[in-house]
C-alpha positions in Angstrom: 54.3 -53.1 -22.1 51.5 -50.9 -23.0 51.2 -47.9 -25.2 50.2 -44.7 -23.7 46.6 -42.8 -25.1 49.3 -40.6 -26.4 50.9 -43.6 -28.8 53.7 -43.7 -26.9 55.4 -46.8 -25.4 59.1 -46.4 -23.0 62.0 -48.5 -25.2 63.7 -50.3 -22.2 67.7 -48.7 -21.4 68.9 -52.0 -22.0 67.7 -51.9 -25.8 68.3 -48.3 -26.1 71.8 -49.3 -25.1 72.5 -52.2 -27.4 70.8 -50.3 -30.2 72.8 -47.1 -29.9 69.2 -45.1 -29.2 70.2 -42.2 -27.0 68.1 -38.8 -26.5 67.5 -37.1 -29.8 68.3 -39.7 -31.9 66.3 -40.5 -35.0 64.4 -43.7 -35.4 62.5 -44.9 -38.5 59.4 -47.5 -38.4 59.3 -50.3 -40.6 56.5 -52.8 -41.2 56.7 -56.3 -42.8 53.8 -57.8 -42.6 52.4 -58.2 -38.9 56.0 -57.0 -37.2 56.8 -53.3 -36.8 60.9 -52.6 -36.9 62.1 -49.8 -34.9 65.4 -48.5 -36.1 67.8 -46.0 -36.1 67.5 -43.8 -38.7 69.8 -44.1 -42.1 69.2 -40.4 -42.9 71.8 -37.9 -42.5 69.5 -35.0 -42.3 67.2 -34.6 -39.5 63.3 -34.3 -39.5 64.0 -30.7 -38.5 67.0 -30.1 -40.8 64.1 -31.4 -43.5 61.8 -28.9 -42.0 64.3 -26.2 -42.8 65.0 -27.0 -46.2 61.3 -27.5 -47.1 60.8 -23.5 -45.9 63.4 -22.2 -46.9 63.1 -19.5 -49.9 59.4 -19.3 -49.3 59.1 -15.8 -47.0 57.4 -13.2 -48.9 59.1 -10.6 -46.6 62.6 -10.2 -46.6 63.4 -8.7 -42.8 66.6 -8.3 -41.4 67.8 -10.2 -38.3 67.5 -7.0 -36.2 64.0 -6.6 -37.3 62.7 -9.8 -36.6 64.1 -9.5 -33.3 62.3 -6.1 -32.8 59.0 -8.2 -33.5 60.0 -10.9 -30.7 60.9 -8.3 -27.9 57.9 -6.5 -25.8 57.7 -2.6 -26.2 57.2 -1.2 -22.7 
């Protein structure tokens, strides 16, 4: 198995299976010593759930839902 220039590597279905590793799930890396663990992830929260909560209360500009929107839309 080889890792990609991108540092990724395909996790056979057969271990995906027997590890409970489907699409979106979180995995954690451990290393002990010379042997890298790949696990699923004890954390409730999410990385993007940690995301979230690391943003959240910093705007500087209070905007209503509409607004925002108004920003995302084109003006033909």
């Amino acid at each position: 198995m080889r890792i990609t220039s991108k540092g990724q590597v395909t996790i056979p279905q057969e271990i995906r299976e027997k590890a409970g590793l489907f699409p979106h799930s979180e995995v954690e890396f451990l290393i002990e010593g010379n042997v890298i663990i790949l696990r699923k992830s004890s954390e409730k929260i999410s990385r993007g759930g940690k995301i979230v909560e690391k943003m959240r209360g910093r705007a500087t500009v209070r905007m209503s839902t509409d607004e925002i929107m108004a920003l995302t839309r084109d003006k033909v």
